[in-house]
NUVO-616512 format. One record per residue (C-alpha): x, y, z; residue number from 0; residue in three letters. Coordinates in nm, 3 decimals. Layout:
N
+---------+---------+---------+-----+--------+
!      c1 !      c2 !      c3 ! num ! residu !
+---------+---------+---------+-----+--------+
!       X !       Y !       Z ! NUM !    ALA !
...
+---------+---------+---------+-----+--------+
! end
This chain:
379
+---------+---------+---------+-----+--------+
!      c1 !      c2 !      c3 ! num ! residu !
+---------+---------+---------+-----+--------+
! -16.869 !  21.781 ! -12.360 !   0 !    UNK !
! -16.719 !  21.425 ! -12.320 !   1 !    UNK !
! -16.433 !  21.353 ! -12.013 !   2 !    UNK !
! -16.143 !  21.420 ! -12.260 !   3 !    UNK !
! -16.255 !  21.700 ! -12.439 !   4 !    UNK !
! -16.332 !  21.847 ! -12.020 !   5 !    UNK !
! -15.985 !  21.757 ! -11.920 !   6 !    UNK !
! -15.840 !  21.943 ! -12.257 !   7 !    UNK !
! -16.084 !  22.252 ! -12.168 !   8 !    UNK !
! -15.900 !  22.231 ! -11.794 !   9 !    UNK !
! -15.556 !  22.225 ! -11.911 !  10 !    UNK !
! -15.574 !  22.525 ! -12.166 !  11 !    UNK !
! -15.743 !  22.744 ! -11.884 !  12 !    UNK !
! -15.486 !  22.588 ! -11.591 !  13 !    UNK !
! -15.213 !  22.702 ! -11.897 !  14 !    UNK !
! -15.364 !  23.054 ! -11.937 !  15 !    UNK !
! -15.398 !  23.088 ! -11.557 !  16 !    UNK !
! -15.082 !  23.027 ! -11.463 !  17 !    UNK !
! -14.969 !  23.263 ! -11.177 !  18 !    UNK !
! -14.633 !  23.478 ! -11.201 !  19 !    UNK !
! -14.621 !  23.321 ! -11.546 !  20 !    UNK !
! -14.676 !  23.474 ! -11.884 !  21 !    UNK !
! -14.630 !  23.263 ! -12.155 !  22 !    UNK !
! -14.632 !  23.319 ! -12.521 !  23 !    UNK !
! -14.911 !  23.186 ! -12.760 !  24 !    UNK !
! -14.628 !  22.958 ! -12.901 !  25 !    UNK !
! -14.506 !  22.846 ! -12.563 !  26 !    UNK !
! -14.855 !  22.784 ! -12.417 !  27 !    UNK !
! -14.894 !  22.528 ! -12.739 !  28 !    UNK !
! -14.585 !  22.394 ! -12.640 !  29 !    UNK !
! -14.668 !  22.337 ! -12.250 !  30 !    UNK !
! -15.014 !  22.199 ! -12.317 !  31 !    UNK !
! -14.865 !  21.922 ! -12.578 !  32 !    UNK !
! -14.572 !  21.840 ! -12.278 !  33 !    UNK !
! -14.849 !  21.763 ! -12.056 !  34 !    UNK !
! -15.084 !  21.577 ! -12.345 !  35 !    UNK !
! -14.805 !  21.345 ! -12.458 !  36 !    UNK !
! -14.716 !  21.280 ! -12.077 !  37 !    UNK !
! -15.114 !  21.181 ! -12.004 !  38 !    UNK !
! -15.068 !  20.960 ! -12.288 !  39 !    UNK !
! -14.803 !  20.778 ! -12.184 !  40 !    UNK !
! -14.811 !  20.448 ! -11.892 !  41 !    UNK !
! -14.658 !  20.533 ! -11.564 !  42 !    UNK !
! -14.358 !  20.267 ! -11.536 !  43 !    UNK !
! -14.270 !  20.384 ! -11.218 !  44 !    UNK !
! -14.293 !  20.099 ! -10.925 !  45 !    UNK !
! -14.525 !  19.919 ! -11.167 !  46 !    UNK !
! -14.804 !  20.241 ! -11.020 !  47 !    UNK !
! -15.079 !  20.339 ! -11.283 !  48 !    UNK !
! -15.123 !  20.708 ! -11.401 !  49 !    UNK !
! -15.316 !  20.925 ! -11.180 !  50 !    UNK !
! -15.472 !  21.204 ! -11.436 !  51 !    UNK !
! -15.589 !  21.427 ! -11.178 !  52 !    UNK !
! -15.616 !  21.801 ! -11.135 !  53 !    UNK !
! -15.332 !  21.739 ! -10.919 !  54 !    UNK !
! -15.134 !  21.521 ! -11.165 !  55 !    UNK !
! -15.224 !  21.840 ! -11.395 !  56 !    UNK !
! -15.118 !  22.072 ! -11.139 !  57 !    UNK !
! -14.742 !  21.904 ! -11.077 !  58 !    UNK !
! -14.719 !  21.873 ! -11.485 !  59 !    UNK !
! -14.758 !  22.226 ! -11.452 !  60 !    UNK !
! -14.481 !  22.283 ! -11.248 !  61 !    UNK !
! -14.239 !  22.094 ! -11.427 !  62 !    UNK !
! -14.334 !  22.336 ! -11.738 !  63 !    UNK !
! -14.264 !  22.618 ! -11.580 !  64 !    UNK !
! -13.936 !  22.455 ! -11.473 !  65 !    UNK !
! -13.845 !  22.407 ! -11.797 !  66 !    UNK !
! -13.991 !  22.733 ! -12.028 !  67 !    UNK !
! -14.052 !  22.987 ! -11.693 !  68 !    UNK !
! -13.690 !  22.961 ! -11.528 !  69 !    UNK !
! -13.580 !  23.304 ! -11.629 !  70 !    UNK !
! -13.827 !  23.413 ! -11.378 !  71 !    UNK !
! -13.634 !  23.280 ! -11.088 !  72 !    UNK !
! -13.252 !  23.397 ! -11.249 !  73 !    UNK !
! -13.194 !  23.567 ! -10.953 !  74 !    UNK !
! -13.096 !  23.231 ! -10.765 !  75 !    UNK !
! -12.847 !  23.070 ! -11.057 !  76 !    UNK !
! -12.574 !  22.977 ! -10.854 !  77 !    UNK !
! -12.302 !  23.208 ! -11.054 !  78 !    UNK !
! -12.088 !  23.181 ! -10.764 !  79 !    UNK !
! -11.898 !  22.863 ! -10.678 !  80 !    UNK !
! -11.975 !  22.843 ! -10.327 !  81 !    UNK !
! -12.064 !  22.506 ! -10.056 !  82 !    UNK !
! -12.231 !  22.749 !  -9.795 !  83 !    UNK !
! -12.591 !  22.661 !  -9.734 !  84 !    UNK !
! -12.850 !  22.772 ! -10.025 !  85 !    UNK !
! -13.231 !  22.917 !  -9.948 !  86 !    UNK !
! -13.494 !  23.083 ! -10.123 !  87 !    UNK !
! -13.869 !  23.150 !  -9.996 !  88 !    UNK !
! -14.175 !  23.272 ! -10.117 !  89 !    UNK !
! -14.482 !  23.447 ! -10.015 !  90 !    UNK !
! -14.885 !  23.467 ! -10.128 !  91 !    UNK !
! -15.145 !  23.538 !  -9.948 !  92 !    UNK !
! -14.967 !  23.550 !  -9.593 !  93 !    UNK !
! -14.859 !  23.224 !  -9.668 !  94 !    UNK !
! -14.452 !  23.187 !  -9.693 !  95 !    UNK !
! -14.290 !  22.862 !  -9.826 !  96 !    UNK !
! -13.905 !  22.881 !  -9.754 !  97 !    UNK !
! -13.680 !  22.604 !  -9.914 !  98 !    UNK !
! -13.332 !  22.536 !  -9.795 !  99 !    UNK !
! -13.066 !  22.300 !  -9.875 ! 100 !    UNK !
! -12.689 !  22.257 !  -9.694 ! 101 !    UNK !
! -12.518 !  22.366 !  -9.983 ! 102 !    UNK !
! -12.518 !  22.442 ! -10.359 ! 103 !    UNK !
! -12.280 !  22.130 ! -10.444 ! 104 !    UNK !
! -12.342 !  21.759 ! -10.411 ! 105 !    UNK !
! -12.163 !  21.474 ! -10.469 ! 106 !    UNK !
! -12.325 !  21.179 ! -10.610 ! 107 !    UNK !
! -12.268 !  20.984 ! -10.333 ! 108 !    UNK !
! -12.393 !  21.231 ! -10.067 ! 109 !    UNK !
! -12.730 !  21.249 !  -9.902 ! 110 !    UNK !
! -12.946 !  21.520 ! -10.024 ! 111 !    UNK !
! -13.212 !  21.651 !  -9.763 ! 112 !    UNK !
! -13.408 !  21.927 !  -9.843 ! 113 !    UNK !
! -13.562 !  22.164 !  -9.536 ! 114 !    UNK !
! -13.914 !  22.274 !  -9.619 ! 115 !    UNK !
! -14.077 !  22.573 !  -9.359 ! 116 !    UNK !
! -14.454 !  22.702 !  -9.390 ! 117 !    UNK !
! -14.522 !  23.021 !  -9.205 ! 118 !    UNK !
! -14.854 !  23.178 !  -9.160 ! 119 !    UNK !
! -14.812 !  23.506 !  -9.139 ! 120 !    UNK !
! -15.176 !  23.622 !  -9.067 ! 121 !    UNK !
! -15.362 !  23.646 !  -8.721 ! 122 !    UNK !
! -15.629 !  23.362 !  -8.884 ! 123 !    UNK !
! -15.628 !  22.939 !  -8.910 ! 124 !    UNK !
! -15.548 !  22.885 !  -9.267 ! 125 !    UNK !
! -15.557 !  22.562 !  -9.450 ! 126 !    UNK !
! -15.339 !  22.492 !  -9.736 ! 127 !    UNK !
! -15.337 !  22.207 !  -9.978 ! 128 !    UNK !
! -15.060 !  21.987 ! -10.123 ! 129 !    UNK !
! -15.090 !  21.752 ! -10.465 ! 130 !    UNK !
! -14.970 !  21.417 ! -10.350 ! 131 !    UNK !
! -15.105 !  21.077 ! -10.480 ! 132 !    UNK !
! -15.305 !  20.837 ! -10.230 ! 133 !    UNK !
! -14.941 !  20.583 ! -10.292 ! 134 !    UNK !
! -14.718 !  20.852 ! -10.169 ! 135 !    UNK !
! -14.584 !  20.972 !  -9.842 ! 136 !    UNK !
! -14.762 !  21.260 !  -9.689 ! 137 !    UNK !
! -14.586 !  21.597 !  -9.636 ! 138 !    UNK !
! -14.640 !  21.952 !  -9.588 ! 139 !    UNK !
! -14.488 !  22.016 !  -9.944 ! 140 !    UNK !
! -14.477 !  21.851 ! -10.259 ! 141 !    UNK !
! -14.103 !  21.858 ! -10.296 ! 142 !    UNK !
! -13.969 !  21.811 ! -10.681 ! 143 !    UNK !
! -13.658 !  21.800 ! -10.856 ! 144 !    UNK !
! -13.563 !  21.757 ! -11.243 ! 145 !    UNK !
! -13.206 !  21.720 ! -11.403 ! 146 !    UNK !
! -13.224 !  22.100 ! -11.589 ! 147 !    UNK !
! -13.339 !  22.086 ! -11.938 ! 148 !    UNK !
! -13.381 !  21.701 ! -11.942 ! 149 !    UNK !
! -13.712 !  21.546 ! -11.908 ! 150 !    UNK !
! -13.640 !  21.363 ! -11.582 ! 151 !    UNK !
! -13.767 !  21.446 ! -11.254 ! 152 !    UNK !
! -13.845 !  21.273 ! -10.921 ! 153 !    UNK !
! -14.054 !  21.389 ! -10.611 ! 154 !    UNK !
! -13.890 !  21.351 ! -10.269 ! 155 !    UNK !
! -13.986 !  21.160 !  -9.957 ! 156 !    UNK !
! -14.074 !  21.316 !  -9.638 ! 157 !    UNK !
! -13.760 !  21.211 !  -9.427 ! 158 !    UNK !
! -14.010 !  21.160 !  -9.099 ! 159 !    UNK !
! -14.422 !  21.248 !  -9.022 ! 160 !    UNK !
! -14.344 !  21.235 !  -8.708 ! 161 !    UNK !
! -14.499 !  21.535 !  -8.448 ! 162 !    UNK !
! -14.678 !  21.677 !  -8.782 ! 163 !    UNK !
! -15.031 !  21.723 !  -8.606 ! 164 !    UNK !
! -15.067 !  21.975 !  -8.881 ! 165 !    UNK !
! -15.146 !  21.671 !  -9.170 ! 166 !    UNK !
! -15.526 !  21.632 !  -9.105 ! 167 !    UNK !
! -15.671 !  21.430 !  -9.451 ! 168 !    UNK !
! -15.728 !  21.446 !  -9.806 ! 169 !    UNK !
! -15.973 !  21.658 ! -10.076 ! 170 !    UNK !
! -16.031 !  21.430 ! -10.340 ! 171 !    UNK !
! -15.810 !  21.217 ! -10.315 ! 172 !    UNK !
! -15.518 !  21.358 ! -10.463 ! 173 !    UNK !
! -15.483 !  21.666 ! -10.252 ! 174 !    UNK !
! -15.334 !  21.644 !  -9.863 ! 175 !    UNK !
! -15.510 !  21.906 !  -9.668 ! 176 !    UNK !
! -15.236 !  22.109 !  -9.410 ! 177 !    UNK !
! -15.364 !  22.340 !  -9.142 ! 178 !    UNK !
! -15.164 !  22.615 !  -9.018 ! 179 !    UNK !
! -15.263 !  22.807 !  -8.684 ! 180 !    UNK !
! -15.266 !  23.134 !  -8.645 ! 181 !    UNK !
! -14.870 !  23.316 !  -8.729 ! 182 !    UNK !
! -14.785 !  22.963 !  -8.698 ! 183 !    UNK !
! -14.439 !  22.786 !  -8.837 ! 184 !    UNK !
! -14.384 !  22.430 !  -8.921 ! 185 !    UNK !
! -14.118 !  22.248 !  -9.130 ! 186 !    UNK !
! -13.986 !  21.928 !  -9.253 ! 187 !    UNK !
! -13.681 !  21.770 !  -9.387 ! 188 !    UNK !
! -13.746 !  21.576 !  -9.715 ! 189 !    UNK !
! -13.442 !  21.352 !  -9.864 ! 190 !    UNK !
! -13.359 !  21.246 ! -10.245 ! 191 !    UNK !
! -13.281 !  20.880 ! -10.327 ! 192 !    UNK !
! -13.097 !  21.014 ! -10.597 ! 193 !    UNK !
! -13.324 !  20.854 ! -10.907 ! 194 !    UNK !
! -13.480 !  21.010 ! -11.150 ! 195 !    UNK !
! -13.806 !  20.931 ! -11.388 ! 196 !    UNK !
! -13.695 !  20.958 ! -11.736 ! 197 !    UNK !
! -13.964 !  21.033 ! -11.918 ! 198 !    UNK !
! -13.908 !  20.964 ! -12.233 ! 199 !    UNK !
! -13.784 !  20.629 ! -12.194 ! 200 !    UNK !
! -14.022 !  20.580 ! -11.906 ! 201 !    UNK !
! -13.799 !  20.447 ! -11.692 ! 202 !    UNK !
! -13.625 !  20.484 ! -11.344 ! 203 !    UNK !
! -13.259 !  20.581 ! -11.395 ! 204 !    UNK !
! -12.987 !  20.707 ! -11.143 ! 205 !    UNK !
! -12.880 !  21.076 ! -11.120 ! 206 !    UNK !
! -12.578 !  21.165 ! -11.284 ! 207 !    UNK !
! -12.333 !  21.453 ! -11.267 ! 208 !    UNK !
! -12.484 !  21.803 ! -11.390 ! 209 !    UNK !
! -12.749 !  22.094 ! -11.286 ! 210 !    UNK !
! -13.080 !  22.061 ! -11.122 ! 211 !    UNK !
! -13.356 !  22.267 ! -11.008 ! 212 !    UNK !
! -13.546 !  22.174 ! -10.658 ! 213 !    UNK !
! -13.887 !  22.316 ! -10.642 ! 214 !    UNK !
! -14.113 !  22.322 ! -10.326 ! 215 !    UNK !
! -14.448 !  22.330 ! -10.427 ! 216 !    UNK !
! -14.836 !  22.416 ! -10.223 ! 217 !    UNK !
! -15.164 !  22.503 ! -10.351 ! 218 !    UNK !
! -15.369 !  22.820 ! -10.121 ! 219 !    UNK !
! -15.720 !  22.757 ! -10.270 ! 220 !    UNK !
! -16.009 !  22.652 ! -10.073 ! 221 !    UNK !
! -16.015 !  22.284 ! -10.284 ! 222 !    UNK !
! -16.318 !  22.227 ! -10.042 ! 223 !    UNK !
! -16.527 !  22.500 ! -10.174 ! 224 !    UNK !
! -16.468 !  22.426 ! -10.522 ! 225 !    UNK !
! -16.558 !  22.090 ! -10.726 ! 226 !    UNK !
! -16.315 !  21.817 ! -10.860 ! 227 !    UNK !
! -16.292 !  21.937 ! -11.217 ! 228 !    UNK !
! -16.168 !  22.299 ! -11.116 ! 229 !    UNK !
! -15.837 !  22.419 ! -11.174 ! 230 !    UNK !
! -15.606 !  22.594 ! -10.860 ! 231 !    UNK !
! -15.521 !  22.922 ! -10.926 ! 232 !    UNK !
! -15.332 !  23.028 ! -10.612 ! 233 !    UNK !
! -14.973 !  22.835 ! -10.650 ! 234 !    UNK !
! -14.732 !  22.869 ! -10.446 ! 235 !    UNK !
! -14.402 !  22.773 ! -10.555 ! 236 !    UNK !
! -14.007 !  22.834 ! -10.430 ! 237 !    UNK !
! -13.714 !  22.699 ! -10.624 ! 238 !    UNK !
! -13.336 !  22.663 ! -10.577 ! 239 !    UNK !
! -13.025 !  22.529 ! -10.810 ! 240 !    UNK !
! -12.782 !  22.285 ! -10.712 ! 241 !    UNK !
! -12.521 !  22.080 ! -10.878 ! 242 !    UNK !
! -12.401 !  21.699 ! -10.843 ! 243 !    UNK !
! -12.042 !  21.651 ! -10.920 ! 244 !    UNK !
! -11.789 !  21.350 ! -10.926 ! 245 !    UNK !
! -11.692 !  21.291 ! -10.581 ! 246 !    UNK !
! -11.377 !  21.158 ! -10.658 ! 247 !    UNK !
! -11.254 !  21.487 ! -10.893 ! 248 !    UNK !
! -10.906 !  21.503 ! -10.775 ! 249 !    UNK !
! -10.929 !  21.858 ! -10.738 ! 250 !    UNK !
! -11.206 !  21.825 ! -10.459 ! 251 !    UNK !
! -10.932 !  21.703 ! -10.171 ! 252 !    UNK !
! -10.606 !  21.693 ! -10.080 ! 253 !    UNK !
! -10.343 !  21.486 ! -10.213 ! 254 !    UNK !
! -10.028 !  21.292 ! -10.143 ! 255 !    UNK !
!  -9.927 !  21.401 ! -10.520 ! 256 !    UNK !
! -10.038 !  21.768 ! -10.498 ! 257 !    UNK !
!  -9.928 !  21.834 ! -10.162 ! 258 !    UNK !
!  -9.538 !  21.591 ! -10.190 ! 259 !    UNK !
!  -9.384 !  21.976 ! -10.274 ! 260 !    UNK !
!  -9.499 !  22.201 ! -10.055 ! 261 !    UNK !
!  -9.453 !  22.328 !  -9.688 ! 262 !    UNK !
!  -9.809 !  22.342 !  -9.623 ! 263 !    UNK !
! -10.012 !  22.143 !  -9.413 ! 264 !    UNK !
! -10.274 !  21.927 !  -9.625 ! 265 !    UNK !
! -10.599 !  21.849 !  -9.430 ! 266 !    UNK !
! -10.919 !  21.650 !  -9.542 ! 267 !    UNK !
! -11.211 !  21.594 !  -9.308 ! 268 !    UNK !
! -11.420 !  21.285 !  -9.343 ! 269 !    UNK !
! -11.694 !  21.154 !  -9.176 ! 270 !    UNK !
! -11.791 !  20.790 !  -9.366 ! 271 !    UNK !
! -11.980 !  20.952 !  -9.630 ! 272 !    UNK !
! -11.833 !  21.285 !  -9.666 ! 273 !    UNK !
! -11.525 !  21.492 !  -9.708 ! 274 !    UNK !
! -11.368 !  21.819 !  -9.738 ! 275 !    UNK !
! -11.029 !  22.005 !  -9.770 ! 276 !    UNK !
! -10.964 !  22.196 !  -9.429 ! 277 !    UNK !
! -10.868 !  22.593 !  -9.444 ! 278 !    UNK !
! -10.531 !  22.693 !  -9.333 ! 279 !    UNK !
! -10.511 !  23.025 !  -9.177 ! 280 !    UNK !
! -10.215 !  23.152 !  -8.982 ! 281 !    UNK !
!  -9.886 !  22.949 !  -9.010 ! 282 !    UNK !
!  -9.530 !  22.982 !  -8.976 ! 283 !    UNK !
!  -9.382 !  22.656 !  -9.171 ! 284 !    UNK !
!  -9.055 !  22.610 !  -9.300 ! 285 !    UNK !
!  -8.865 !  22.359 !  -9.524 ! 286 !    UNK !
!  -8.500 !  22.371 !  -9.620 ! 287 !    UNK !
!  -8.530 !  22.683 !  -9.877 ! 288 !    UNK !
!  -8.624 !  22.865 !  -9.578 ! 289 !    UNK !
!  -8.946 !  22.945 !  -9.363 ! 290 !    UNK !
!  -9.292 !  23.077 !  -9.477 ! 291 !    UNK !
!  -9.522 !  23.300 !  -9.258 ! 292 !    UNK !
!  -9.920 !  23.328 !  -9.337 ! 293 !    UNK !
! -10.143 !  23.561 !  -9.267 ! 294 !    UNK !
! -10.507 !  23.444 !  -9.103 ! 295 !    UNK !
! -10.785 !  23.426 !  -9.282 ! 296 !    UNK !
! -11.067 !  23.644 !  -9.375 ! 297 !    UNK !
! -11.405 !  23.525 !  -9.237 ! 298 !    UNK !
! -11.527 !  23.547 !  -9.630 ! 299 !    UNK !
! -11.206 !  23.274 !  -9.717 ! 300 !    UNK !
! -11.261 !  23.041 !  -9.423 ! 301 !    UNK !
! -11.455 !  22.747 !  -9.507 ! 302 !    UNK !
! -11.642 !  22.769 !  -9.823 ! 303 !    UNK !
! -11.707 !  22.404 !  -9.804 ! 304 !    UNK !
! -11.859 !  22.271 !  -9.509 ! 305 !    UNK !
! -11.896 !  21.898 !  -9.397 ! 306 !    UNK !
! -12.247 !  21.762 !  -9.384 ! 307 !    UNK !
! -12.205 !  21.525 !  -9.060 ! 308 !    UNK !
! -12.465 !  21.296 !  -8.876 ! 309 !    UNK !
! -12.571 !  21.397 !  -8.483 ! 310 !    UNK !
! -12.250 !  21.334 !  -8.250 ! 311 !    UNK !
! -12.130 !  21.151 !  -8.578 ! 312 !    UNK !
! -11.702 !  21.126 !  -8.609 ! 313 !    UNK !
! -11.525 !  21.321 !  -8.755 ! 314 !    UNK !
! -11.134 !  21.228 !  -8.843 ! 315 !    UNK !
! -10.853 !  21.468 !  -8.953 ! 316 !    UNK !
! -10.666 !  21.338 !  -9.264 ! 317 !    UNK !
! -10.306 !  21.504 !  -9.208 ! 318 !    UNK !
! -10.094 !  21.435 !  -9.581 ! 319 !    UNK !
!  -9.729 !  21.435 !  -9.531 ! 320 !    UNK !
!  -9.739 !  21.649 !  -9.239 ! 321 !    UNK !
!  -9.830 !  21.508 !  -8.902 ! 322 !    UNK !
!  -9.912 !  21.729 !  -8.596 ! 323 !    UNK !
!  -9.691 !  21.674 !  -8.270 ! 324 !    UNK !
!  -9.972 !  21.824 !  -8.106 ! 325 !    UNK !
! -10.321 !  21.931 !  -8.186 ! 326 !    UNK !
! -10.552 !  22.171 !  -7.980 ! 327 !    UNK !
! -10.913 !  22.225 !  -8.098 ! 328 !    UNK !
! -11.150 !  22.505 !  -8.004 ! 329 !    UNK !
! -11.517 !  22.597 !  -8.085 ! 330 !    UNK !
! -11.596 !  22.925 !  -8.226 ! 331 !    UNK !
! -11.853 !  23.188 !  -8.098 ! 332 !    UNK !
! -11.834 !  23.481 !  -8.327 ! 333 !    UNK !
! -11.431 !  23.377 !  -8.403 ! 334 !    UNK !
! -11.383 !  23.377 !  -8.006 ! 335 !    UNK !
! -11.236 !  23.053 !  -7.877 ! 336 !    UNK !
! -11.413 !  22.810 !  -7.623 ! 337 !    UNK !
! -11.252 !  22.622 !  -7.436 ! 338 !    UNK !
! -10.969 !  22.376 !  -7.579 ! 339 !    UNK !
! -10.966 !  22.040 !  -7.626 ! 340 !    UNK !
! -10.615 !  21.857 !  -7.696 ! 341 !    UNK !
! -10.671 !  21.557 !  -7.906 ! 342 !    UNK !
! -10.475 !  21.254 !  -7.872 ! 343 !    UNK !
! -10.611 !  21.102 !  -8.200 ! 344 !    UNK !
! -10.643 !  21.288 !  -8.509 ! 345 !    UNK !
! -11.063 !  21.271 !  -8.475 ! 346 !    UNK !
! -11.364 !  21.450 !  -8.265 ! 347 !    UNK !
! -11.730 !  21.394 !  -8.236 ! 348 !    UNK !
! -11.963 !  21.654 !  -8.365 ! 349 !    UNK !
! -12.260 !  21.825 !  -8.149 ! 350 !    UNK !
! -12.585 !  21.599 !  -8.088 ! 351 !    UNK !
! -12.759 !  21.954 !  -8.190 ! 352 !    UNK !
! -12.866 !  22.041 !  -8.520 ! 353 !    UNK !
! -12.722 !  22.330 !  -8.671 ! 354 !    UNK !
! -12.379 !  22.460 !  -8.816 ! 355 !    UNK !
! -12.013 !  22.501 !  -8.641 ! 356 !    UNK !
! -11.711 !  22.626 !  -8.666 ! 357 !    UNK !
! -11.360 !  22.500 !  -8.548 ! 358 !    UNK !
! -11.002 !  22.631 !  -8.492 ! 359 !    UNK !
! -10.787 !  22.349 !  -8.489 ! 360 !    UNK !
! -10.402 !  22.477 !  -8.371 ! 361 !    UNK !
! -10.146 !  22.193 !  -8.517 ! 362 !    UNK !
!  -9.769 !  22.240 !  -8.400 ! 363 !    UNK !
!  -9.537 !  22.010 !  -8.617 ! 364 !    UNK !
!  -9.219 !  21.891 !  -8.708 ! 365 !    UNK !
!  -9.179 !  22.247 !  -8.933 ! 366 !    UNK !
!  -9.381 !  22.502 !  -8.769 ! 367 !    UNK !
!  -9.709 !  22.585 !  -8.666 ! 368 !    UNK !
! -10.056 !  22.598 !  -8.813 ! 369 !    UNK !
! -10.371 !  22.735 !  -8.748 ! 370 !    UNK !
! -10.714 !  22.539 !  -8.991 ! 371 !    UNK !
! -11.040 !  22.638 !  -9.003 ! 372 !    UNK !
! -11.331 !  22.354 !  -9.058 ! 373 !    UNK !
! -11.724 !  22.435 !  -9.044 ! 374 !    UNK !
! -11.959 !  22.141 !  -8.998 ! 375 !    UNK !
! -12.330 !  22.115 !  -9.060 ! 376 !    UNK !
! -12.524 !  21.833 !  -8.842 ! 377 !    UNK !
! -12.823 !  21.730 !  -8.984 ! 378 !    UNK !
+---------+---------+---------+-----+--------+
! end
């Protein structure tokens, strides 16, 4: 059997094999003829040849299931229009890959960093294996995502190595090898340079607005056991959905236009790459038709968008139309107050910690009084 007829004997078994994944006769022919025509094609990317691997196979593999196996994964379509944080995690063998993101909505000017965490779950050293060419960044994930039903895909960087003792070489080549000690837990924060492989035209183009699917991705077979030309069988794979949007949609933040009528207070917060419309919860506010009491919030209304902020990175308090005469802020444990901080310019610093937070900020003004809501994620 000559090298191409071996690497078409390899692909039809890696298709038939596929774990969690049952494919029709039709859609099998279909997968296998995705990954031919890819083979056949030059690699345009950075001017980097083709690696046809098993572990070029292997990541071709995952982006067919992407595209003809999502209805397995249904359960985490993002039906509801929500910015909280988005995870999903998966176990084999003891092993569990979790997969988290800040939120389900992007704009196409915000960073995207992905949070990968490998648990071991057994009382035994295990050894897990990730498909990554000898040109690319080691990580404890192979970390993918494609523009949804579009041939265009891009793998994401490790943000940092750094204190990963657990990356210990390479099997054949292609493969980083990852040890995990005994009920041991280790992550990583990988980050998007928002790009994308087209490839059909072969060609590196920028994201654009739409649906994507972000797929963590490790392989649990003993690659050192087995020779070159075998297939893994033992895939491990989590996914998510996420959307990119046009930042500047007018209905994304407050305006001078949609906010010249009314009584409310209009807030944005912005860091310098991100903003968000601030909650209102309790207010009494008044105009000259009269005055206008609200009711607080629910915790399940208070601040369905949250504002992705850098480490003790600024954040400044957009007031439209309305400015406060004075302006108290609190932190919030379980919706108690900290202690209160008067602010004597409309902007704060957020925590050096990493992690999420929520604020009360009380506003007395000209009209009345108002209580806003604003939740923060530092990276």
């Amino acid at each position: 059997m000559n090298r191409n007829n071996e690497k078409q004997h390899n692909l039809e078994n890696e298709l038939k094999g596929l774990s969690q994944v049952s494919l029709t006769e039709a859609e099998s022919t279909e997968a296998f003829q995705i990954i031919m025509n890819r083979i056949s094609k030059t690699n345009k990317q950075a001017n980097r040849r083709l690696y046809v691997t098993r572990a070029f196979v292997t990541t071709s593999t995952l982006f067919v299931i992407a595209i003809i196996g999502w209805f397995i994964y249904s359960g985490i379509s993002p039906e509801h229009d929500s910015f909280r944080s988005a995870s999903n995690s998966n176990q084999l063998d003891g092993i569990e890959l979790d997969l988290t993101i800040d939120k389900k909505h992007y704009s196409l000017h915000e960073d995207l960093i992905a949070n990968v965490t490998l648990t071991n779950h057994t009382n035994k050293q295990r050894v897990i294996y990730v498909p990554t060419s000898v040109e690319e960044e080691e990580g404890i994930a192979a970390v993918m995502i494609e523009k949804r039903n579009e041939t265009a895909v891009q793998f994401l960087d490790p943000k940092t190595n750094l204190g990963l003792p657990n990356i210990n070489g390479r099997v054949f080549d292609d493969y980083v090898q990852v040890t995990l000690g005994a009920n041991e837990t280790i992550e990583q924060k990988f980050q998007w340079n928002k790009a994308l492989f087209n490839q059909e035209a072969e060609d590196i183009v920028p994201a654009d607005t739409g649906e994507y699917i972000l797929s963590s991705f490790v392989v649990l077979d003993d690659l050192q056991a087995q020779t070159e030309d075998d297939e893994p069988e033992k895939q491990l794979i989590t996914k998510l959905t996420l959307n990119l949007y046009d930042k500047e949609k007018p209905h994304d933040l407050y305006t001078e236009e949609a906010c010249a009528d009314t009584a409310i207070v209009c807030v944005n917060a912005r860091t310098k790459d991100n903003a968000i419309k601030v909650s209102i919860g309790s207010s009494q506010l008044g105009n000259e038709e009269g005055r206008m009491i609200m009711g607080d919030s629910f915790e399940r209304d208070i601040n369905t968008e949250t504002l992705l902020v850098e480490p003790h990175g600024t954040i400044t308090l957009e007031f439209i139309h309305h400015y406060p005469e004075k302006l108290t802020i609190y932190q919030l444990d379980h919706h108690e107050r900290g202690e209160g901080k008067e602010l004597e310019l409309p902007s704060f610093q957020a925590p050096e910690k990493s992690g999420y937070y929520t604020y009360e900020i009380d506003g007395v003004y000209s009209n009345g009084h108002a209580i806003h809501y604003l939740k923060i994620k530092v990276k």
